[in-house]
N, C-alpha and C positions, 0 to 999 in steps of 0.2 A: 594635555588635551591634544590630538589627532589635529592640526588644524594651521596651515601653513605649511610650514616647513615639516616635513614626513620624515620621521626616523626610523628605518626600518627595523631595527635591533627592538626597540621599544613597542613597535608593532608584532613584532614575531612574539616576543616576551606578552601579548595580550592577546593575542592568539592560542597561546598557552595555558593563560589560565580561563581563559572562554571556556575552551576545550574540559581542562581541568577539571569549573567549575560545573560544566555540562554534564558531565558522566557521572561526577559525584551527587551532581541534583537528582541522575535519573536514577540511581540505586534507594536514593531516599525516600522515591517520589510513593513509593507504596505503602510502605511504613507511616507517612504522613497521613493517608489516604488523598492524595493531590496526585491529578496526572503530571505527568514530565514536561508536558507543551506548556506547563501554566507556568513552571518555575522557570523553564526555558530562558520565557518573556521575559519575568520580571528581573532574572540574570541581565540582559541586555537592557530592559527600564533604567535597570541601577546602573549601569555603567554610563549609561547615556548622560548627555548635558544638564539633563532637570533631575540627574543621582546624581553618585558621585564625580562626574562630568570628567570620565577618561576619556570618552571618546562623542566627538561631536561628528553626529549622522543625519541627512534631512535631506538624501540622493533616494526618489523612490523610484528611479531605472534600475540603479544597481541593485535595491532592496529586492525589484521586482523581478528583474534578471537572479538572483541569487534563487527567491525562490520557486519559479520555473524549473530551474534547473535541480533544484532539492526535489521539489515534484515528481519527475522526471525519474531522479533516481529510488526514491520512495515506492512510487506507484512499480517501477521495474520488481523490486526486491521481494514487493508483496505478489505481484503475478507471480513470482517462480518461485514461492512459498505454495500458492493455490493450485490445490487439486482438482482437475476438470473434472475429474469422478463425483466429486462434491458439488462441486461450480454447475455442472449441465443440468443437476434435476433442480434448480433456482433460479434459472436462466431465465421463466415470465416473470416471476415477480421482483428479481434485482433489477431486468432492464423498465422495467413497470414504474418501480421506486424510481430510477435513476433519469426517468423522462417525462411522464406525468405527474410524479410526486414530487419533481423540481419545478416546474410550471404551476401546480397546486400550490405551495408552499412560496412560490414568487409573488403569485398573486393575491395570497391573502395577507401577508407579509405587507406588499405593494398599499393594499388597503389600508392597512395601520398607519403605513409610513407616510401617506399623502398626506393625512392629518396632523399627526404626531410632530413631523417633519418637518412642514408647511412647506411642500415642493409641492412640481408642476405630477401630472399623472405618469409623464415617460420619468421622471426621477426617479418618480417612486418603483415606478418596476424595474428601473436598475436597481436601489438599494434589495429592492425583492429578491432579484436575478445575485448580486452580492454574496448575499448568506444564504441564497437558495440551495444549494448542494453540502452534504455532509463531509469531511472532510480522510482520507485516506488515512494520513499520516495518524491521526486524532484515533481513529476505529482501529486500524489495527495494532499500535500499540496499546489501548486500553483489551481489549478482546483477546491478547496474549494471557492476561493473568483472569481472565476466566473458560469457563470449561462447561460453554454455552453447550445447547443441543447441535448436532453436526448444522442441520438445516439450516436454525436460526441464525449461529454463526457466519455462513456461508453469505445466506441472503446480504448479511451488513458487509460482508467484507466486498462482498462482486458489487452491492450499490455506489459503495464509497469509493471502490475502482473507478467506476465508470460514469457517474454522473457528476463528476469536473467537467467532462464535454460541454454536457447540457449549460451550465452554468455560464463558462467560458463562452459560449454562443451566446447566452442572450443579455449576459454584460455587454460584450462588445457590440451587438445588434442594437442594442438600446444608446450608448455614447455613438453609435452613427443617425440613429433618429433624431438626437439631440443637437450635432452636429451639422445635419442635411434639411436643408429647406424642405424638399421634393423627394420623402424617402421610397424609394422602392419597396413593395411591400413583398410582390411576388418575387424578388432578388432575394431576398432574405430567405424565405421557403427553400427556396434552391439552394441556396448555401449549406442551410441547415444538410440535407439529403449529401449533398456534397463531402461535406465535413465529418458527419458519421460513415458514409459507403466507403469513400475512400480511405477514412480513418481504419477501418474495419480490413478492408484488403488488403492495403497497405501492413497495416499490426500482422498479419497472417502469413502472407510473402515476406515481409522479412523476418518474423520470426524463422520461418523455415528456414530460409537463409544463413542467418545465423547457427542455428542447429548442425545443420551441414558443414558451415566453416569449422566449426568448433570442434566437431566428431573426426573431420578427414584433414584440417593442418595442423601437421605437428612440430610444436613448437618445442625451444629449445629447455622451457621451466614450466614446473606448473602452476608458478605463481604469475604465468603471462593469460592465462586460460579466463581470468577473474577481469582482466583490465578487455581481454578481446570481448566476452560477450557484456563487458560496460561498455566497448567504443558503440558494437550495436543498439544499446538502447538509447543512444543521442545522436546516433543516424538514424535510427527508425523516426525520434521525435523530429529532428531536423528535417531530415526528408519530407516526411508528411506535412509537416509547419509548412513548408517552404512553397506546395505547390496549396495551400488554403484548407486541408483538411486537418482532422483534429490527434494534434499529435502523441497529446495526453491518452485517447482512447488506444490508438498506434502503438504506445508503448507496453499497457497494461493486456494487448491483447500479443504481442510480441512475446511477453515476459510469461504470457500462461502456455504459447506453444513451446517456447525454450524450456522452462521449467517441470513441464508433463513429458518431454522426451527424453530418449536414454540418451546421456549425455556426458562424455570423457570428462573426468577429474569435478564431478558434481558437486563434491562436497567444497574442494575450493574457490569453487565459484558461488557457491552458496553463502558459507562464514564470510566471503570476502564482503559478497553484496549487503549481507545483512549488518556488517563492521560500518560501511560505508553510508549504509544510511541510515543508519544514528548518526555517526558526524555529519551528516549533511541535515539530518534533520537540528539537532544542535543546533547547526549556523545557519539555517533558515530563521528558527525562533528566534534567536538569541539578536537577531539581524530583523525584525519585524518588532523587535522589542526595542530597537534603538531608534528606529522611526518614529514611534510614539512619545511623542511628550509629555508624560505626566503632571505637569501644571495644566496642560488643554485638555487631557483628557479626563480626570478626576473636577471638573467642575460639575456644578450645581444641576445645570440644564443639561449635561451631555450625563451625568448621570440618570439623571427621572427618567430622561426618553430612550436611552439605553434599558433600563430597564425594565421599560413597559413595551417596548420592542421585542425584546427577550422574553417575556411571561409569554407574547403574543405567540413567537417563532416556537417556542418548547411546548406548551400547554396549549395551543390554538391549530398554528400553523401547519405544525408538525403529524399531529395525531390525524388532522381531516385528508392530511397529503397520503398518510401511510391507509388508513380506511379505506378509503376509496381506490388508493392503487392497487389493492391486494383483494379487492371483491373477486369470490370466485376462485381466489386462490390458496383457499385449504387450509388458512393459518386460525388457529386459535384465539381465544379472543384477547386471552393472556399474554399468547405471542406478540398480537397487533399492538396489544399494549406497550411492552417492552420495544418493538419496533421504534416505538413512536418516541420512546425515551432517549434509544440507542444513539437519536441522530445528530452525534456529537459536529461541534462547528470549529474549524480549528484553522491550518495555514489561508487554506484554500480562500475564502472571503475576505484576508487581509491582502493576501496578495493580489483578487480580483478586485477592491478595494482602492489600488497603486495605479488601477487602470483609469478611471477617471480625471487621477490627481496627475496624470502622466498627460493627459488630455484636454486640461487646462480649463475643465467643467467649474461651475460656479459654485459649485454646493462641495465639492469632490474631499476637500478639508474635514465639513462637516459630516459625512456620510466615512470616512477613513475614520474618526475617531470614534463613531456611533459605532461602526462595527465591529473595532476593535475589543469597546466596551459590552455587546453582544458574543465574541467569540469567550472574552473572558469569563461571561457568565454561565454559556455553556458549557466549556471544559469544566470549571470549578463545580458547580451544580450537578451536571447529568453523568462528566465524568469519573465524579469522586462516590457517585452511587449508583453507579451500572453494577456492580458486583451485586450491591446489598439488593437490587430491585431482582435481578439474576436469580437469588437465591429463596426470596420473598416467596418469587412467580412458581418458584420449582423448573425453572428452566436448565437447570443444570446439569450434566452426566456424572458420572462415576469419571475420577480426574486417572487419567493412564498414566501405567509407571514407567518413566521413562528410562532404555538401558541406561544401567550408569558404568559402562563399559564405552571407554571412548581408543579411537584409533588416528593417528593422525599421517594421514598420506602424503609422503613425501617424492619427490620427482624422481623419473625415472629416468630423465634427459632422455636420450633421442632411442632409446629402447624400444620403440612403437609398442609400449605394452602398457597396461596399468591394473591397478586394486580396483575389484569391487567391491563392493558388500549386497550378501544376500540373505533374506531372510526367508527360512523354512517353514511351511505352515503342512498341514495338512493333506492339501493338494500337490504337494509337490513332487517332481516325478521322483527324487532321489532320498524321500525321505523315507527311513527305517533302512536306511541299505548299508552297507560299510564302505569308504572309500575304497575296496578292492573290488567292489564289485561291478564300481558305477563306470563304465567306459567315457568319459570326458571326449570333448574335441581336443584334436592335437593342441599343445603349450599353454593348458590350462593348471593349474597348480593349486591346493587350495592350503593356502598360507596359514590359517590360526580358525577356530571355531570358537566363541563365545556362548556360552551354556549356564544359564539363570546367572550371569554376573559373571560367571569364572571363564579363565583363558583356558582351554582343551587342544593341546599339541597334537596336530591331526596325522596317525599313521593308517598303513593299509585296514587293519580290521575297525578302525574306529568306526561307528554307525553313527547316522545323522537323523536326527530326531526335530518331529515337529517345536520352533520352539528359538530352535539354533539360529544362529547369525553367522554364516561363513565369509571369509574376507579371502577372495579368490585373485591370484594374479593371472591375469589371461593376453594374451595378445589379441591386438584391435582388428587384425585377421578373424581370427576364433571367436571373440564377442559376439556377434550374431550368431552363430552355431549352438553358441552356449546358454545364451538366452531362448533359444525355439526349445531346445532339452529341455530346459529345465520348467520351462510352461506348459509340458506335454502332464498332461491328465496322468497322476498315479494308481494304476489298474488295480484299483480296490475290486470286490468279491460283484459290488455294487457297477461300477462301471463295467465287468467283464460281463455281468449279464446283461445289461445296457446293450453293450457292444455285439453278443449274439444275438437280442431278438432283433 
């Protein structure tokens, strides 16, 4: 056991199989049909003092510091996954979901829990405020392994980006009402306005920034490209944290400008991000699962009200928060349905959960265990049949096949040059033409063509055909050149006439 005297060898060796046991959980976790957060947990349950008692934990700073910081990198890795092209036509009814349908779902939540609970009324709309917001980490891994309609997809992922904000505000705004004799009511409003504006400008300035670093200093590997635009997203969060605005919103809006711009050595910034937060999400779980004491948590009382909490928050709460926020907004009724199911509960409530118990609140023990037995029965519950409801509804596409042609870009050191990859479609100005034809900007080269699966050794007569994936080395001079080319309209029979009348 962890506990006095610290042996780091023995540490690092449990670290290892944290890790170990993490990655092998998440491989399994579909096969089971169990998300990955659930096993996560009960990995770090069992290891804790009431398992097999390797390690004794009951620090909820560090727990709550760790998952901030897991937050942080999660909410980063999914912005620069999200496509604005996708993202912008969602944009009323995610921020819709993510600010009235978190105050909806606080407050009918808040109504259960007064009762159920036997707290004061500001209690209860913390615990509301709690489990009010869906969880990032939760949605976008389970939403990987289905093959939603673009829209619907879209909608859950941009919600569960961004209404952590919400959430994060009106925890903390409720443990200062609880805290303060004489609360300012109209302080609060303003804060609110504060905390999103700035969070918002803040996200957007420095993403740009970012962008900019990233494209014009050239570093000496391209495996330093992956750690600079990660120093950015916990300066954007820092930053923003530091002056009161909301840093969580800052980073996921940071992580969609970086990610939608053309961007030097993309793809190792992408694997790395996405490597990175799996482990980090790992040891968020695995670290919120050591918190919990399963002797306190699996009792008699904290089960019943855990669970008529959770009937409340899925089958009550959830559906009137998603209803109402999406009046007007074009969704199906089938959609609203599945909305309503989607809204999986996961880090986010456990770790907003640490904030009371960090605060020294009265109830803050009982309200950490109730939620935790809450998030568990939403992941197990709604996330072990998102898929089967998915498919019930008919919400699903035709699943795309993805190349199974892989390239792996390796540094160029101080070269100022690098790979891209392009892909050919119809519009393209150079498609049907042979590489002898197509005039390039100077110190452009194009390295290898990939065609239905197969490698095609590109010489002057080769033709490039809608279809193709060319993997081009060009210099960071010529890059913009090559990019305005290759966006120019290919003068079909149709555009030429276009173009004379």
């Amino acid at each position: 056991m962890i506990n006095g005297a610290f042996n780091i060898d023995y540490f690092i060796l449990l670290c290892a199989l944290l890790l170990i046991s993490g990655v092998l959980t998440a491989k399994f976790s579909t096969r089971l049909g169990v998300p990955a957060l659930v096993l996560f947990m009960i990995v770090g349950m069992l290891a804790g003092s009431d398992g097999l008692g390797f390690i004794y934990f009951d620090n909820a700073k560090y727990a709550q510091l760790v998952g901030i910081l897991a937050l942080v990198i999660i909410l980063f890795e999914g912005g620069l996954q999200t496509k604005w092209s996708t993202v912008k036509s969602v944009t009323a009814p995610a921020l819709s979901l993510a600010t009235l349908g978190v105050i909806i779902t606080t407050s009918v939540v808040a109504a259960a829990a007064k009762f159920i609970l036997d707290v004061s009324w500001v209690e209860a709309f913390l615990f509301g405020a709690i489990v009010g917001s869906t969880d990032a980490a939760a949605v976008f891994a389970v939403l990987k392994g289905v093959n939603l309609r673009k829209r619907l997809g879209a909608t859950l992922e941009a919600e569960s980006g961004t209404n952590d904000p919400m959430a994060v505000f009106l925890t903390i705004s409720f443990i200062q009402l609880l805290l303060t004799d004489q609360p300012n009511y109209l302080l609060l409003v303003g804060s609110f306005f504060w905390q999103m504006g700035i969070g918002l400008l803040l996200g957007l300035g420095l993403g740009k920034l970012a962008t900019v670093a990233i494209n014009r200093v050239n570093l000496d590997s391209s495996g330093l490209y992956p750690i600079f635009a990660m120093a950015f997203a916990l300066l954007t969060y820092s930053l923003t944290a530091l002056v009161g605005a909301s840093g969580l919103l800052a980073v996921y809006v940071a992580a969609l400008v970086i990610g939608n711009a053309e961007l030097t050595y993309r793809h190792s910034i992408f694997r790395f991000n996405e490597g990175f937060a799996w482990m980090m999400q790992i040891l968020m779980f695995v670290i919120l699962g050591l918190l919990v004491f399963p002797a306190q948590l699996f009792q008699f009382d904290i089960i019943i009200k855990g669970l008529i909490l959770s009937f409340i928050l899925i089958l009550v709460a959830r559906p009137i928060a998603v209803f109402l926020s999406t009046i007007g907004l074009k969704f199906e009724l089938k959609e609203k349905m599945f909305l309503s199911w989607a809204g999986l509960r996961g880090a986010v409530p456990i770790v907003l959960a640490t904030f009371p118990m960090i605060s020294g609140l009265q109830n803050s023990q009982l309200f950490f265990n109730v939620v935790f037995f809450v998030v568990l029965t939403s992941a197990l519950v709604q996330g072990s049949t998102i898929t089967f409801f998915a498919e019930k509804l008919k919400l699903t596409e035709t699943k795309t096949e993805l190349p199974i042609h892989s390239l792996e870009l390796v540094s160029i050191g101080k070269a100022n040059a690098e790979v891209i990859e392009v892909e050919i479609n119809e519009e393209t100005s150079i498609v049907n033409r042979s590489l002898a034809e197509i005039v390039f900007p100077k110190d452009v080269l194009v390295n290898a063509i990939i065609r239905k699966g197969s490698l095609i050794t590109p010489y002057g007569e080769t033709k490039v055909y809608a279809g193709d994936v060319l993997y081009i080395l060009v210099s960071k001079q010529s890059k913009k050149q090559l990019k305005e080319m290759l966006e120019k309209p290919v003068l079909s029979e149709t555009n030429v006439k276009k173009a004379v009348e």
